[in-house]
Every structure is written in C-alpha cells, then in structure tokens.
C-alpha positions in Angstrom: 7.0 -13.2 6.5 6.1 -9.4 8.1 8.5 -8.4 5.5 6.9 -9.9 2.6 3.5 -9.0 3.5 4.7 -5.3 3.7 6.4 -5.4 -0.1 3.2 -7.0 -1.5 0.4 -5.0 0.3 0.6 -2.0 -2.6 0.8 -5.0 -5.4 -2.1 -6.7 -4.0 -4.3 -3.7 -3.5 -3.9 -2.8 -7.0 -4.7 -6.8 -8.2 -7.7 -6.1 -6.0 -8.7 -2.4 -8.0 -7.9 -4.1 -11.2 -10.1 -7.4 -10.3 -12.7 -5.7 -9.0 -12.9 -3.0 -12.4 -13.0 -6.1 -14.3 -15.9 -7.4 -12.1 -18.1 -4.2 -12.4 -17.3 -3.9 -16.3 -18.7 -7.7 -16.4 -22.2 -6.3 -14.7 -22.9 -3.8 -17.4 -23.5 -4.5 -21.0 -21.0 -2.2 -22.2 -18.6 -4.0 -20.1 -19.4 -7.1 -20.8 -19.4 -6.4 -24.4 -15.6 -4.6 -24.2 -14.7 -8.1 -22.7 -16.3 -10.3 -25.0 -19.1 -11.5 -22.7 -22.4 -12.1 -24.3 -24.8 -11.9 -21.1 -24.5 -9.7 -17.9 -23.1 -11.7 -14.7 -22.9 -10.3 -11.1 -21.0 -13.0 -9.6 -17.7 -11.9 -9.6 -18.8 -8.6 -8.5 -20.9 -10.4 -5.5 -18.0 -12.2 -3.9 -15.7 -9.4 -4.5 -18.2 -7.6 -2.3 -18.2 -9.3 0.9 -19.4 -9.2 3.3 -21.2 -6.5 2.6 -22.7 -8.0 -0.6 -24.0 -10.8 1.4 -27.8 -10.0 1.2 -27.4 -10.2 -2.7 -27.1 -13.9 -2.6 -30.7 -14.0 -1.0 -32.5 -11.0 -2.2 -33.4 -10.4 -5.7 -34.1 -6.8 -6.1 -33.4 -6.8 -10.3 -30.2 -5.9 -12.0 -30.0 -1.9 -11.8 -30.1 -2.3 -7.7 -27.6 -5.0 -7.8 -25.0 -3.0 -9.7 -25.7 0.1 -7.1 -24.9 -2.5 -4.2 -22.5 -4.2 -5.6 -20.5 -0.8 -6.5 -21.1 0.4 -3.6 -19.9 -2.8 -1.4 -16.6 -2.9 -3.6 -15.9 1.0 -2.8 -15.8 0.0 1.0 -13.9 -2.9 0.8 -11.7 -1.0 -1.6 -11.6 1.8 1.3 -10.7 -0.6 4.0 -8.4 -2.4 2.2 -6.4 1.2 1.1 -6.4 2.0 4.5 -5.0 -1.0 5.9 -2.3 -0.5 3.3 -1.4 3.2 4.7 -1.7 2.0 7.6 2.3 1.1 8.0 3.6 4.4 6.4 
C-alpha cells in the first residue's frame, strides 16, 4: 500500500494542479468562456481551497475578493501538497 501511495503521489499532485487550473479558469469570464461556461462559478474553486477557503462559504465579500482568496488558498494547498510529495526524495 506504502508502495503505491509513493508511485501515485507525483500523478496525483499534478491531477490536483490540473483540477485546480480548471477551477480558477471556471471563476473568471475568460475562463469560463474558453470552457464553454456561460456564467462565473466559484464552487469548485471553494472546495478545492480548504480549509483555508472556509470563510467563503459564509462571507460574501463580491466576486473580485473571492477570486484573490480562492487563488490564494489553492497556492497553499498546492504548496503543502508539493511539499508532502518531496518529502520522500
């Protein structure tokens, strides 16, 4: 199980990059429009962001300071997550 764990870690932190890309895209218009969306949504972005992104959920602060939070609470999970991945080399 260790094993596996250890051949998926660099797999699964770029499935996480990729997801959360996708997510931010989805929260600007431009994004949205690349992807075919017709309206701006910051779910995905929001639970991609725990914990840190928690306050979103019961705060609304308007959509420029969402995006700010919700890029920044992606680039620290996305910092944790890359170190936790290094960790083992």
């Amino acid at each position: 199980m260790l094993r596996t764990i250890r051949l998926l870690r660099w797999p699964l932190l770029l499935a996480y990059a990729v997801a959360g890309a996708l997510a931010l895209m989805l929260a600007t218009p431009n994004g949205g429009a690349i992807l075919g969306q017709s309206g701006l949504t910051f779910l995905p972005a929001k639970i991609l962001g725990l914990p840190w992104s928690a306050p979103l959920f019961l705060f609304d602060d308007g959509p420029v300071t969402a995006l700010a939070v919700v890029g920044i609470c992606y680039g620290l999970n996305l910092g944790v997550l890359l170190m936790v991945a290094r960790s083992e080399d």
